[in-house]
C-alpha positions in Angstrom: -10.4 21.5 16.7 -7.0 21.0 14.9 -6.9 19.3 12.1 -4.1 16.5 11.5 -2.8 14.4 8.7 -5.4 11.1 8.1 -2.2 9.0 7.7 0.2 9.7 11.0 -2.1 12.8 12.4 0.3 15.4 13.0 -1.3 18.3 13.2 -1.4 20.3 9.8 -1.1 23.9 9.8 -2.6 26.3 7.3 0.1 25.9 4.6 -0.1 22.6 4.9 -3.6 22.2 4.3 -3.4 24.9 1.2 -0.6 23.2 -0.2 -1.2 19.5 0.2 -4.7 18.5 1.5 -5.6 16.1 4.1 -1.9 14.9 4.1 1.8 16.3 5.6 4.2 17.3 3.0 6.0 13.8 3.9 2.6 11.5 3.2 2.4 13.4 0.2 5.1 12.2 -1.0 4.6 8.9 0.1 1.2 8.8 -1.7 2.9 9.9 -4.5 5.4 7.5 -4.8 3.2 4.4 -3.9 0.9 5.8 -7.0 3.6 5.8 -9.3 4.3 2.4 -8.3 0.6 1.2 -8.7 0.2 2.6 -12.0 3.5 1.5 -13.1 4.1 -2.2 -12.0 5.8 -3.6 -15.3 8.3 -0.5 -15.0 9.2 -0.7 -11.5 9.2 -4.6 -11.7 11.6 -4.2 -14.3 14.2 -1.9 -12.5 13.7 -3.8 -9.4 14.8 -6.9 -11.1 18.1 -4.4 -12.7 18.8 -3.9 -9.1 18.8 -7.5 -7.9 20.7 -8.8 -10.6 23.3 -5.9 -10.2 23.7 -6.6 -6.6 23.9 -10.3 -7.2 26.9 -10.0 -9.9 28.5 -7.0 -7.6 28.3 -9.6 -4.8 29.3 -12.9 -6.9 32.3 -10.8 -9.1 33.6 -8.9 -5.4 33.7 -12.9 -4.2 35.6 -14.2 -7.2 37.8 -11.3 -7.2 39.0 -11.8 -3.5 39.4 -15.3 -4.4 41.9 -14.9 -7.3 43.5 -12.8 -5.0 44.3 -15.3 -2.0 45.2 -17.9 -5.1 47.4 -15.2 -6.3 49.5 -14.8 -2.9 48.9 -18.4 -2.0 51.2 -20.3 -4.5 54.5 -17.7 -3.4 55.8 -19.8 -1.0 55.0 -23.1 -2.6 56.3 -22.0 -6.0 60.0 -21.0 -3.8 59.7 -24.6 -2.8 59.4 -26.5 -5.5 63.2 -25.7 -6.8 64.9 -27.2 -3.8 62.2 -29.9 -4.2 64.0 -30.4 -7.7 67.6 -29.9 -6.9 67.2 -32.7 -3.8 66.1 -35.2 -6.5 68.8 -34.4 -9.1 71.4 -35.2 -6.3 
């Protein structure tokens, strides 16, 4: 009988099972990770929070800056206006 991986039972071969276990080199991994991130929940709390707050500013900064942008082309045309605006009063 073959032995596979307890986690998405592909079937292991020899190196696998001298090298990682009861696991594929990819579950390993996983397991890994999802261990660091038990033992570790005020760190990865914290740098998850980094990376919201970074997404929201690059999000709420990108906004503004298209903003100032269309109010920067916007007041062309109005702006070439006003001086005939002017000039029809003065007559």
């Amino acid at each position: 009988m073959k032995e596979r991986c307890h986690r998405c039972y592909t079937i292991l071969t020899s190196e696998d099972k001298h090298h990682y276990g009861i696991a594929c080199e990819a579950c390993e991994c996983d397991m890994k990770w999802e261990d660091h991130e038990r033992d570790q929940p005020i760190k990865s709390a914290y740098w998850r929070w980094r990376a919201i707050c970074f997404c929201v500013r690059w999000v709420r900064f990108s906004a503004a800056g298209y903003r100032s942008l269309r109010l920067y082309l916007m007041p062309r045309p109005v702006a070439a206006a006003r001086p005939k605006l002017q000039n029809d009063r003065r007559e």
